[in-house]
DSSP file (Angstrom, degrees, kcal/mol; ACC not computed):
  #  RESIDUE AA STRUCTURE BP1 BP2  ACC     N-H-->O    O-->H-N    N-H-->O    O-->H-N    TCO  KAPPA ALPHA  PHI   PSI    X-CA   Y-CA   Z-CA
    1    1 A X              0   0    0      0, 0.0     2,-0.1     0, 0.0     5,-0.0   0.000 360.0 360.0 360.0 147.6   32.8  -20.2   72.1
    2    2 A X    >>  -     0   0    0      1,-0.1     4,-0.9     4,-0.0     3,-0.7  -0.496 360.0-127.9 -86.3 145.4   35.9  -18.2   71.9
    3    3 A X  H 3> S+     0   0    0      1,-0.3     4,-2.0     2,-0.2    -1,-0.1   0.723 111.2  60.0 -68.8 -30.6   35.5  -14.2   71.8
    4    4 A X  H 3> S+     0   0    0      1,-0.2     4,-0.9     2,-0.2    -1,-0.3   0.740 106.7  46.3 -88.8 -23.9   37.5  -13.9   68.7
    5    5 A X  H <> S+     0   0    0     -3,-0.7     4,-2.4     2,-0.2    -2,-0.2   0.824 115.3  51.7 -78.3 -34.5   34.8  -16.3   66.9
    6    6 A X  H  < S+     0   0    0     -4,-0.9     4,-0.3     2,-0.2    -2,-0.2   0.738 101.6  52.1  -9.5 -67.3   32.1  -14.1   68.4
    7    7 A X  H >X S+     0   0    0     -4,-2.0     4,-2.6     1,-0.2     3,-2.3   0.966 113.6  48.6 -80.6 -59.7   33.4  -10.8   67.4
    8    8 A X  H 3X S+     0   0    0     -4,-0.9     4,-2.1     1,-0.2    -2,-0.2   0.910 110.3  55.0 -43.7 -56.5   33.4  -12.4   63.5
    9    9 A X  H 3< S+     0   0    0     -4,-2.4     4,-0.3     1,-0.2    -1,-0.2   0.659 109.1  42.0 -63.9  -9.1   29.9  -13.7   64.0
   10   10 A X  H <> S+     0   0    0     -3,-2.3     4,-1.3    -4,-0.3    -2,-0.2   0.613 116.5  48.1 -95.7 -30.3   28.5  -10.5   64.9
   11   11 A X  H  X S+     0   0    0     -4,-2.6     4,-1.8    -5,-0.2    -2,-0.2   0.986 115.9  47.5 -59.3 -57.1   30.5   -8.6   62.1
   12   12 A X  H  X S+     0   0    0     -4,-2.1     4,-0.7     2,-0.2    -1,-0.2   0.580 113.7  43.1  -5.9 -60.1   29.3  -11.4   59.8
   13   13 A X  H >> S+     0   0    0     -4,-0.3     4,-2.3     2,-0.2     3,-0.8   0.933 113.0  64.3 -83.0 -49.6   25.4  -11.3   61.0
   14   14 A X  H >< S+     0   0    0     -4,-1.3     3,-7.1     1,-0.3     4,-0.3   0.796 107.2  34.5   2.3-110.0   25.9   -7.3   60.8
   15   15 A X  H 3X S+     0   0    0     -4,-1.8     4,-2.5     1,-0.3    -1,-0.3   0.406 111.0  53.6 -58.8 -12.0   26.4   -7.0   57.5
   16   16 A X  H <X S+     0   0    0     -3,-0.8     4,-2.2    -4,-0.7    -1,-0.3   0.669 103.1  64.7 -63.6 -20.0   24.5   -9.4   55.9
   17   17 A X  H <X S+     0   0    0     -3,-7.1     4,-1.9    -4,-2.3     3,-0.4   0.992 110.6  39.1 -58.3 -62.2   21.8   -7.6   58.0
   18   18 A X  H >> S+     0   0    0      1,-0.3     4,-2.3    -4,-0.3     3,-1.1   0.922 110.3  55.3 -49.4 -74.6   22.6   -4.6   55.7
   19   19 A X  H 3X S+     0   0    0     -4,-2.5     4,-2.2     1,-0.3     5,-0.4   0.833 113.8  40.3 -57.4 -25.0   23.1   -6.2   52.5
   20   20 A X  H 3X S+     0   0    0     -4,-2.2     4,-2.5    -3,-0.4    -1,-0.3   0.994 110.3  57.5 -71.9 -34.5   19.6   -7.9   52.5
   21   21 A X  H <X S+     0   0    0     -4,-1.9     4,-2.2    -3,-1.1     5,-0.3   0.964 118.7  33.8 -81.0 -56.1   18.1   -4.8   54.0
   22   22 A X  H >X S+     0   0    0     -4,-2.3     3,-1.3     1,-0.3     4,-1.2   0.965 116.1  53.3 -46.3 -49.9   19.6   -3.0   50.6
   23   23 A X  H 3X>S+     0   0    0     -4,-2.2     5,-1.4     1,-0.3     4,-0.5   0.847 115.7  42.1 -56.0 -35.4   19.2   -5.9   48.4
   24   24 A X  H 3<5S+     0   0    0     -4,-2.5    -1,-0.3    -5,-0.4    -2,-0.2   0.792 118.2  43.8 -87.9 -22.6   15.5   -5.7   49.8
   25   25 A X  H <<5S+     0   0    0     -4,-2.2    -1,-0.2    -3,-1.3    -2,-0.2   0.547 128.9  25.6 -94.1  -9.3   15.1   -1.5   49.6
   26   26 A X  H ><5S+     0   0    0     -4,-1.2     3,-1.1    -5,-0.3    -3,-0.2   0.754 123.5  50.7-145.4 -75.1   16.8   -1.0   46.0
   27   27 A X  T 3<5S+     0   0    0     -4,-0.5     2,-0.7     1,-0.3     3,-0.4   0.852 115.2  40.9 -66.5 -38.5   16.1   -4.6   44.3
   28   28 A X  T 3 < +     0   0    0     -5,-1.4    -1,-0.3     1,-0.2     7,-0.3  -0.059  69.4 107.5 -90.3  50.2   12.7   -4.8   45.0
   29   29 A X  S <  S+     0   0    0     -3,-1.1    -1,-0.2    -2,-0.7    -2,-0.1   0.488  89.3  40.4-109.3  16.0   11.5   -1.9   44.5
   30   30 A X  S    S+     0   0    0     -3,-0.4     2,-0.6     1,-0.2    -1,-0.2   0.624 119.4  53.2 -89.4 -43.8    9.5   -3.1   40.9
   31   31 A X     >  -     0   0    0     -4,-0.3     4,-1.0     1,-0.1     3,-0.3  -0.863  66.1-179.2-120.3  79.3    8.5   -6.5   42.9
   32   32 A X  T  4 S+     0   0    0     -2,-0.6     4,-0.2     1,-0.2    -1,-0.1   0.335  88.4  61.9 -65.4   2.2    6.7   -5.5   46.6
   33   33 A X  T >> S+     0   0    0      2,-0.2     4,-3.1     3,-0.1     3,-0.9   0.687 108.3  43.6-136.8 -58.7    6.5   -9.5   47.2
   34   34 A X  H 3> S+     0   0    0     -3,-0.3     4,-2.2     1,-0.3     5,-0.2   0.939 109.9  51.5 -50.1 -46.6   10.7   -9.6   47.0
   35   35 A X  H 3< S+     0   0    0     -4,-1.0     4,-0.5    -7,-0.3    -1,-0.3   0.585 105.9  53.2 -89.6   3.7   11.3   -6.8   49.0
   36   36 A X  H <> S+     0   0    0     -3,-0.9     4,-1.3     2,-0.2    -2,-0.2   0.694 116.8  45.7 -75.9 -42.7    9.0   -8.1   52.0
   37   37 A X  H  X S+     0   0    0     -4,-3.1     4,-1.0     1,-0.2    -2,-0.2   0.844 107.4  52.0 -78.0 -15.2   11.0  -11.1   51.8
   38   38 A X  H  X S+     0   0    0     -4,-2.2     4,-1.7    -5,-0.3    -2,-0.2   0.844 117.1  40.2 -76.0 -34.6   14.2   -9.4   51.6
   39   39 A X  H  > S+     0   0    0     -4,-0.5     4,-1.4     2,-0.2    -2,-0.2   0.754 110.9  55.1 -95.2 -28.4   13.4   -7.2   54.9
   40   40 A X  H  X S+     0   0    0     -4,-1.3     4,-1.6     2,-0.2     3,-0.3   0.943 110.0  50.7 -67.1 -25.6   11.8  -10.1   56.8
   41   41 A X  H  X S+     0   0    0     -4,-1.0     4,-2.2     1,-0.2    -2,-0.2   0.850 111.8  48.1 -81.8 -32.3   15.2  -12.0   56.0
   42   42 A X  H  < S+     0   0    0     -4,-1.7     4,-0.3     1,-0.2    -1,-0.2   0.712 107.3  51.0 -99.4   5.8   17.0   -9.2   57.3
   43   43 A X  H  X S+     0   0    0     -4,-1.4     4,-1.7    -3,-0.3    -2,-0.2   0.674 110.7  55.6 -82.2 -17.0   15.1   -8.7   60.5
   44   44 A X  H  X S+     0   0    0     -4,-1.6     4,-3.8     2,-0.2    -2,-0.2   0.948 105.7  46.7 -45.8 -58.0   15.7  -12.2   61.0
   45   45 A X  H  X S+     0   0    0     -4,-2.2     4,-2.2     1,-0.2   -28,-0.2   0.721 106.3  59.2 -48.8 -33.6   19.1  -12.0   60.8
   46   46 A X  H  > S+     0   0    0     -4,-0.3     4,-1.6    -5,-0.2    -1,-0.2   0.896 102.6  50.9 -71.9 -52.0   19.1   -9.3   62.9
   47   47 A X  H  X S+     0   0    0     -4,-1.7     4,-0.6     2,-0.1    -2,-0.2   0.908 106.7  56.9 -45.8 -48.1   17.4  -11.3   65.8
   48   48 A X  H >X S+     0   0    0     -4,-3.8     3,-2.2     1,-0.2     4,-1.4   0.981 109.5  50.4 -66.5 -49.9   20.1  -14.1   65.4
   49   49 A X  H 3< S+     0   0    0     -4,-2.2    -1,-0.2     1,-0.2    -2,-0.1   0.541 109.1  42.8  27.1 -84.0   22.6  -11.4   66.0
   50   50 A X  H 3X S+     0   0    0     -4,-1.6     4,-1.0     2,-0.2    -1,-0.2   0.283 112.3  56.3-103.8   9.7   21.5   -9.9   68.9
   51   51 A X  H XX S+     0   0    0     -3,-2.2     4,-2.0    -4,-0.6     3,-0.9   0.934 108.7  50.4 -83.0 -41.0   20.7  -13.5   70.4
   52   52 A X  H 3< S+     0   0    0     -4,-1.4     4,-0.2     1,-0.3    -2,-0.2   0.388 108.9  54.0 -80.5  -8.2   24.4  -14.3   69.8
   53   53 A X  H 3> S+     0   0    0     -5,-0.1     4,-2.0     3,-0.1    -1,-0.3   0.750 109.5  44.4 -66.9 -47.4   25.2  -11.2   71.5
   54   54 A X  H << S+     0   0    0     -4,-1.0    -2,-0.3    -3,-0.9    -3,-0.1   0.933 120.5  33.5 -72.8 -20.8   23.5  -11.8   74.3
   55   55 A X  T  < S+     0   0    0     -4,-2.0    -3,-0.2     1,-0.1     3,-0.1   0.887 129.4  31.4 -88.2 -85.9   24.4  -15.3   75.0
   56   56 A X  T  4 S+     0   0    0      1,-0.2     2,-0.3    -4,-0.2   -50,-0.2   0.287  90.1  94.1-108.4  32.8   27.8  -15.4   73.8
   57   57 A X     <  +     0   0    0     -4,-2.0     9,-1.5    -2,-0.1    -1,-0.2  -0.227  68.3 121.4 -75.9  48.1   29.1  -11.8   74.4
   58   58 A X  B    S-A   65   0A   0     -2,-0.3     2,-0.5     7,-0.2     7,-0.2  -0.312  72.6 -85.0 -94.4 162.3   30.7  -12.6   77.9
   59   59 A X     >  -     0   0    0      5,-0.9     4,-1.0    -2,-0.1     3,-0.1  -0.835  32.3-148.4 -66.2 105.1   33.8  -12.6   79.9
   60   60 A X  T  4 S+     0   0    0     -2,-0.5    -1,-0.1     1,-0.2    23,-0.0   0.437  95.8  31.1 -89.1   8.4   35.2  -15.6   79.1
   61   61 A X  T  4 S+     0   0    0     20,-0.0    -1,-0.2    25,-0.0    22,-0.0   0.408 138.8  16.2-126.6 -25.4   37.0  -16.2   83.0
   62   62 A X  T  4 S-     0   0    0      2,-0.1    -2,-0.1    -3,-0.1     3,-0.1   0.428  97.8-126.5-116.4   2.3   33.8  -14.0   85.1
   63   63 A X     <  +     0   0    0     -4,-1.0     2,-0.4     1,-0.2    -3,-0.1   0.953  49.0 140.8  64.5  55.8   31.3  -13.8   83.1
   64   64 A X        -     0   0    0      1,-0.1    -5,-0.9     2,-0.0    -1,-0.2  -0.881  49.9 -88.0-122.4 159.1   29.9  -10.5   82.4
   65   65 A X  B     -A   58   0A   0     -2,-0.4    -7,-0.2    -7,-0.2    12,-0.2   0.106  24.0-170.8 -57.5 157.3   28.7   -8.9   79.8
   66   66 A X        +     0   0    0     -9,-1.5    -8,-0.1   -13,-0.2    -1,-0.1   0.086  39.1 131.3-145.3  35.5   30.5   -6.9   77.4
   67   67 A X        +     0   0    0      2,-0.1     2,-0.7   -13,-0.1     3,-0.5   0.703  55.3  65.1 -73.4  -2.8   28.0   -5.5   75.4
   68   68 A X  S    S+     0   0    0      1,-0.2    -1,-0.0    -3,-0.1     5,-0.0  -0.957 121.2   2.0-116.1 121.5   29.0   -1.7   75.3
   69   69 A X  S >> S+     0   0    0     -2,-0.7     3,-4.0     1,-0.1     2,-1.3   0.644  86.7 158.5  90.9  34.8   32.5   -0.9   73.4
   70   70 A X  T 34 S+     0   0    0     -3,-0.5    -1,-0.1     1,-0.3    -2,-0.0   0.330  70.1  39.9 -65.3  30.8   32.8   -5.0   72.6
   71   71 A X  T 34 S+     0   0    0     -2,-1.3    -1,-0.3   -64,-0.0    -2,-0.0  -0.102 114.4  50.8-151.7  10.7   35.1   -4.7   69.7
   72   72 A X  T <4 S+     0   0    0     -3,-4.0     2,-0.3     0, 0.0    -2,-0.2   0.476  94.4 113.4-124.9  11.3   37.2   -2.0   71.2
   73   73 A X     <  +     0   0    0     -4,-1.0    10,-0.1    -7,-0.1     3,-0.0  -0.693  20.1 148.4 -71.4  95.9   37.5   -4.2   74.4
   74   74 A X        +     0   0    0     -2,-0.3     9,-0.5     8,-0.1     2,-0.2   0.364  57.6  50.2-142.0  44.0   40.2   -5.4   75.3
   75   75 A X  S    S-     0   0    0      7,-0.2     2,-0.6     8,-0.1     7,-0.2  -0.790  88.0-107.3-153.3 139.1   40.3   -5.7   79.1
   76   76 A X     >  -     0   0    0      5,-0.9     4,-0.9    -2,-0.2   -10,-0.1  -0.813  25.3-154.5 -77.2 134.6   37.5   -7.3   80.8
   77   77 A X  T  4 S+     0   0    0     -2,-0.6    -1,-0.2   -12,-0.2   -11,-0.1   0.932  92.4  49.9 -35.0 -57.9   35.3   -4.3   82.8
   78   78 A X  T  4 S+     0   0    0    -13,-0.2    -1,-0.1     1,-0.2   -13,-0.0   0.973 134.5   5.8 -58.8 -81.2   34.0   -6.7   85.3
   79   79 A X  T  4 S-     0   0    0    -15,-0.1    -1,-0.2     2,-0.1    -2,-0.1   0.035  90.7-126.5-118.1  22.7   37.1   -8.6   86.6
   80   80 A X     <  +     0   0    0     -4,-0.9     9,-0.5     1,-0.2     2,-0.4   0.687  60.6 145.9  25.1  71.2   39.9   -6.3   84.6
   81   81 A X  B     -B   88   0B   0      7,-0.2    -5,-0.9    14,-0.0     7,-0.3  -0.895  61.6-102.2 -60.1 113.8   41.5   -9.9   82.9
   82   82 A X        -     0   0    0      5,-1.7    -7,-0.2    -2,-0.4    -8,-0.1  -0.603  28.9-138.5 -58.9 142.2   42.8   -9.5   79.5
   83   83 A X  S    S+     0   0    0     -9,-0.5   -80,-0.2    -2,-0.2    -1,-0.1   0.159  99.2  36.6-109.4  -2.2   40.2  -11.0   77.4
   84   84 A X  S    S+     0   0    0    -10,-0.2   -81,-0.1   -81,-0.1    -1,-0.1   0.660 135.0  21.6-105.2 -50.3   42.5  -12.7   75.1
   85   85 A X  S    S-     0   0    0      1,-0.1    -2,-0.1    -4,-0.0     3,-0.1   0.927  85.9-141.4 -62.8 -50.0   45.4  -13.9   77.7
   86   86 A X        +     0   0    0      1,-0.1    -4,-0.2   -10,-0.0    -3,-0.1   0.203  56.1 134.7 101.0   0.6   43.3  -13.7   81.0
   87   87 A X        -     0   0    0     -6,-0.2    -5,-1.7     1,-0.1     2,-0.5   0.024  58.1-122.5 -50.3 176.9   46.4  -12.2   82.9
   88   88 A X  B     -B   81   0B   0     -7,-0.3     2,-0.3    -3,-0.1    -7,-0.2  -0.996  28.6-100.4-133.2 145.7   45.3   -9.3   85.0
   89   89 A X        -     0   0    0     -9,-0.5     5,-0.2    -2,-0.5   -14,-0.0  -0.275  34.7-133.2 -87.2 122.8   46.8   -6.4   84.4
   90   90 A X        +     0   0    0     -2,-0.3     2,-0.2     5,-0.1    -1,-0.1  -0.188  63.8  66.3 -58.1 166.0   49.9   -5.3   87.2
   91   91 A X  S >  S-     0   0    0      4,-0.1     3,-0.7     2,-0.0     2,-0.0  -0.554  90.1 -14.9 121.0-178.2   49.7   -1.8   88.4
   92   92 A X  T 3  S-     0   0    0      1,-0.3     3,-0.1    -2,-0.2     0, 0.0  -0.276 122.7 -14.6 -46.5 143.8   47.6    0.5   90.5
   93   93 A X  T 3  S-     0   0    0      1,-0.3     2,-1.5     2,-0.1    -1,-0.3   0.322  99.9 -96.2  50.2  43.2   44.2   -0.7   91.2
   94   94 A X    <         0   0    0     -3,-0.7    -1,-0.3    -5,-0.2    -5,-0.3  -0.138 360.0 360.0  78.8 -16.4   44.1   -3.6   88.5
   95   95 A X              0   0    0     -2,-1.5    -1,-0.2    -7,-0.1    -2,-0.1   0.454 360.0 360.0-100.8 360.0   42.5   -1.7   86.2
């Protein structure tokens, strides 16, 4: 899966995590039977998330992770590629 579909799908699970989690603190707060389901939906959502971080938050030419700074990332750590092009960046020590 492409990084740039990635980064959308975690932005995406994100905030729906939030908006149920509101929808679930706020709207239910007459109806206890709504708002259990509204916070179970958004700890669900929150698990698909952070599986779809772990699996498909990689380096898409070495593979390593890029969970810390991923959205401000825009050099791989691992194998210092640009993460859109894959070039590796000229200069001193690659990085």
């Amino acid at each position: 899966m492409k990084l740039s579909t990635v980064r959308k799908l975690i932005t995406a699970g994100f905030t729906i995590c939030i908006l149920v989690s509101i929808i679930g603190i706020f709207g239910g707060a007459g109806d206890p039977v709504l708002s259990n389901y509204m916070l179970t939906a958004a700890v669900v959502f929150f698990l698909i998330t952070v599986g779809i971080i772990m699996k498909w938050a990689r380096c898409p030419w070495c593979g390593g992770s890029l969970m810390r700074k991923f959205f401000s990332l825009k050099v791989c750590p691992h194998c210092h590629r640009d993460l859109e092009t894959g070039k590796k960046k000229k200069g001193k020590g690659g990085r």
